[in-house]
C-alpha positions in Angstrom: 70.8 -29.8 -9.9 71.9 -28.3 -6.7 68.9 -26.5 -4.4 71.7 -24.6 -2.6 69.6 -21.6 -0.7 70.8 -18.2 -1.4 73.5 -16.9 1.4 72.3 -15.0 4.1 72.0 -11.6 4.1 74.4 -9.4 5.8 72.8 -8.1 9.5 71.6 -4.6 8.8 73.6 -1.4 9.5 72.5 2.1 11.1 72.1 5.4 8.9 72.0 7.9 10.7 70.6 11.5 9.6 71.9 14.5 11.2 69.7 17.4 13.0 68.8 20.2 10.5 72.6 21.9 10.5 72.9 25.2 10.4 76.4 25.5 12.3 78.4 22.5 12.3 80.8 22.9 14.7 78.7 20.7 17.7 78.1 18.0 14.9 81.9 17.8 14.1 83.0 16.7 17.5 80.7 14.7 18.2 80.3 12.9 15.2 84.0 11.0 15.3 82.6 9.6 19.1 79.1 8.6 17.4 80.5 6.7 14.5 82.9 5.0 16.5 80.5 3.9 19.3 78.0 2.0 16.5 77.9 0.2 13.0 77.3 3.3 11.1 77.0 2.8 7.1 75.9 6.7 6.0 75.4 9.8 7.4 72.7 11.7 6.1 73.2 15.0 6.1 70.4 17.7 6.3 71.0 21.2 5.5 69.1 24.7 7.0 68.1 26.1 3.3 70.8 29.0 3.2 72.8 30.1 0.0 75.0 28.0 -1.7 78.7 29.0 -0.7 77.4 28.3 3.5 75.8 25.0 2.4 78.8 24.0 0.3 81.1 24.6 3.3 79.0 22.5 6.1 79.6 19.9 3.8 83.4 20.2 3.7 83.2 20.5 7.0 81.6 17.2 7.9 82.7 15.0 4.9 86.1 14.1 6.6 85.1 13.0 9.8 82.2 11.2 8.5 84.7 9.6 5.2 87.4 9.1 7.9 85.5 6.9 10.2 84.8 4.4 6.6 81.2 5.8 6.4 79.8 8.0 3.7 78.4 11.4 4.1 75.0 12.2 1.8 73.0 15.3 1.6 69.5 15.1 2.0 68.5 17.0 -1.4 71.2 19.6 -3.3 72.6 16.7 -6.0 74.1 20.5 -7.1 76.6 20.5 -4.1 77.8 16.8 -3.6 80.5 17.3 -5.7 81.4 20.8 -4.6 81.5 19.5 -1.0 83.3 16.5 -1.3 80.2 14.5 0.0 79.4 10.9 -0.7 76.2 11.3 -2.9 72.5 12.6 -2.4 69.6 11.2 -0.9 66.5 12.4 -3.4 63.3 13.2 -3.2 61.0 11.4 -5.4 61.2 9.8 -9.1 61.7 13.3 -10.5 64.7 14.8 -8.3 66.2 11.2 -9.1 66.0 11.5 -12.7 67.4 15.1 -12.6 70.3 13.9 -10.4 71.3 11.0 -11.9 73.7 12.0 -14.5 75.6 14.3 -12.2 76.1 11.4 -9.3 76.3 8.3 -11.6 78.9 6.3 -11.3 81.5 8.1 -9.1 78.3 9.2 -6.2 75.6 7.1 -4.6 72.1 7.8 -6.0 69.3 7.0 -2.8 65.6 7.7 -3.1 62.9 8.1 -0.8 59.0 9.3 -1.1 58.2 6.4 -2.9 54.3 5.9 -2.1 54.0 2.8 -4.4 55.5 -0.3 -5.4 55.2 1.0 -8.7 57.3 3.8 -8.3 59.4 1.8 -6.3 60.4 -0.6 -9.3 60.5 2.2 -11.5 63.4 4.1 -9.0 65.2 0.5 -9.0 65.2 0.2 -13.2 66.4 4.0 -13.0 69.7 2.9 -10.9 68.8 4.1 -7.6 71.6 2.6 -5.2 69.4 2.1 -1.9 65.5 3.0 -1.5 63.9 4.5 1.6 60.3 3.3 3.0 58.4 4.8 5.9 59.6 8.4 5.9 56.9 11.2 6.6 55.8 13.2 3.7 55.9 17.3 3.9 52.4 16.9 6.0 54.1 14.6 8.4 51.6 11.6 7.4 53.6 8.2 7.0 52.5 4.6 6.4 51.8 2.8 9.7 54.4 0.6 10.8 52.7 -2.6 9.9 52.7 -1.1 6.4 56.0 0.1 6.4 57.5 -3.2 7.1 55.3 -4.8 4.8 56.8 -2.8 1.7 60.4 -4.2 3.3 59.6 -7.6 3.1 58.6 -7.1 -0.4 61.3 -5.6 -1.6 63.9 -7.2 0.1 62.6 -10.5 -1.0 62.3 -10.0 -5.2 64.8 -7.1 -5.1 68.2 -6.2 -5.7 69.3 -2.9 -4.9 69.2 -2.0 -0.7 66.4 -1.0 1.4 66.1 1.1 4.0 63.5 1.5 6.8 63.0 4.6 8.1 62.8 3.9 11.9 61.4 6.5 14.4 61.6 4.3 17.6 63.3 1.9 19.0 60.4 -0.7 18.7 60.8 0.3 14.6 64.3 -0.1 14.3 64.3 -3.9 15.5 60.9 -4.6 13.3 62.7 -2.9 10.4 65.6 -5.2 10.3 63.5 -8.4 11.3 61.5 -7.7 7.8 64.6 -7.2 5.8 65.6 -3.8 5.7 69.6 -3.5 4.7 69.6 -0.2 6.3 67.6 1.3 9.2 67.8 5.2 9.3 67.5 6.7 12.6 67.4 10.3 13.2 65.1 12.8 15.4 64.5 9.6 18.2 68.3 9.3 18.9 69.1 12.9 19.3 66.3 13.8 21.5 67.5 10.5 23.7 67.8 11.7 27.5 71.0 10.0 27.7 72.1 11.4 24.6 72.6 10.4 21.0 75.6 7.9 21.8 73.9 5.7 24.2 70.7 5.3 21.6 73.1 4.3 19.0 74.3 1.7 20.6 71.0 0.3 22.1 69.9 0.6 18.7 72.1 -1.1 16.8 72.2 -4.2 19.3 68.8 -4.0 18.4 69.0 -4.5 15.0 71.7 -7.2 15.3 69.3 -8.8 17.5 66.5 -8.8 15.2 69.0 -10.1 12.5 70.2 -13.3 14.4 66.3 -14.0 15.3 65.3 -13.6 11.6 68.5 -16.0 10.1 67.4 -18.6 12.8 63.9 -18.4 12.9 61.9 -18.1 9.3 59.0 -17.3 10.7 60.0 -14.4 13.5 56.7 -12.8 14.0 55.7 -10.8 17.4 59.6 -10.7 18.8 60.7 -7.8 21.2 63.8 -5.9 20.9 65.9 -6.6 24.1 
């Protein structure tokens, strides 16, 4: 019998969540320049709560540059409107709001789940066909799992599980220990816009970061107490 180790896994890629958009016109020039600049995967999109029609036509308006660039654009919430807007799929939630959505995603959208505040539920959102899970982001108080913790939950998954993860960084310092647990994706969102230097430049440190942490976790098994460079 061969005991062939499994293949690496792929370094992890940036998702990277939008401000709250009420107008989109900033977000559309600058996202081609963004996307370009780092190894975006997704966009997540988060809308102002408005009425449907306006909603509907942010999203057409920042599907193509996001689809053009070979990333995918999801909308935080509104399953209702993917479709409608030409978007990608929906980021959900909870169990619930991934149940409801399901049958109107599955198979042609992507299906991703967050506020998951136990491994339980987190099994239970893989056996419902979620198509990446989301640890570490804060709830509607603001509280969130310490870091420690929130890496923890990636190791775990990414270790007896199939379906992506993704950690929700909001640092720099977070990003890097996301990736070095296992984290397929590491969403970034608030920390690079507010960047002094502006969004582009914290993409790009960022995502070295993250490559970084990789190569350090593929050489080194045991890749405790590194810094991101």
């Amino acid at each position: 019998m061969s005991n062939k180790s499994p293949p690496p896994r792929p370094a992890p890629r940036l998702y990277l969540a939008t401000p709250v958009v009420d107008d989109p016109a900033t977000l559309v020039a600058e996202l081609p320049g963004l996307l370009a600049a780092a190894d975006i995967a997704a966009v997540l999109l988060r809308l102002k709560e408005t009425d449907q029609r306006s909603m509907i036509s942010r999203i057409k308006a920042l599907a193509p540059p996001v689809q053009k660039a070979g990333a995918a654009l999801l909308v935080e919430g509104h399953a209702e409107l993917v479709a409608r807007g030409g978007a990608d799929g929906a980021h959900l939630p909870g169990l619930a709001a991934l149940k409801e959505a399901l049958p109107s995603l599955k198979p042609d959208r992507i299906a991703g789940v967050g506020g998951l505040t136990t491994r339980h539920h987190s099994m239970d959102a893989g056996e419902m066909g979620a198509d990446y899970l989301l640890f570490g982001e804060p709830d509607a108080k603001g509280q969130r799992p310490s870091a420690q913790a929130i890496a923890e939950r990636l190791d775990w998954w990414a270790e007896l599980f199939e379906p992506p993860c993704v950690g929700f960084a909001m640092s720099l310092q977070e990003a890097h220990d996301f990736a070095l647990s296992g984290a397929d994706f590491v969403l970034v969102g608030d920390f690079i816009w507010a960047d002094p230097r502006g969004p582009k430049a914290a993409l790009v440190e960022v995502d070295a970061a993250i490559k970084k942490a990789h190569a350090t976790a593929t050489a080194d098994p045991d890749p405790a107490g590194s810094e991101p460079g």
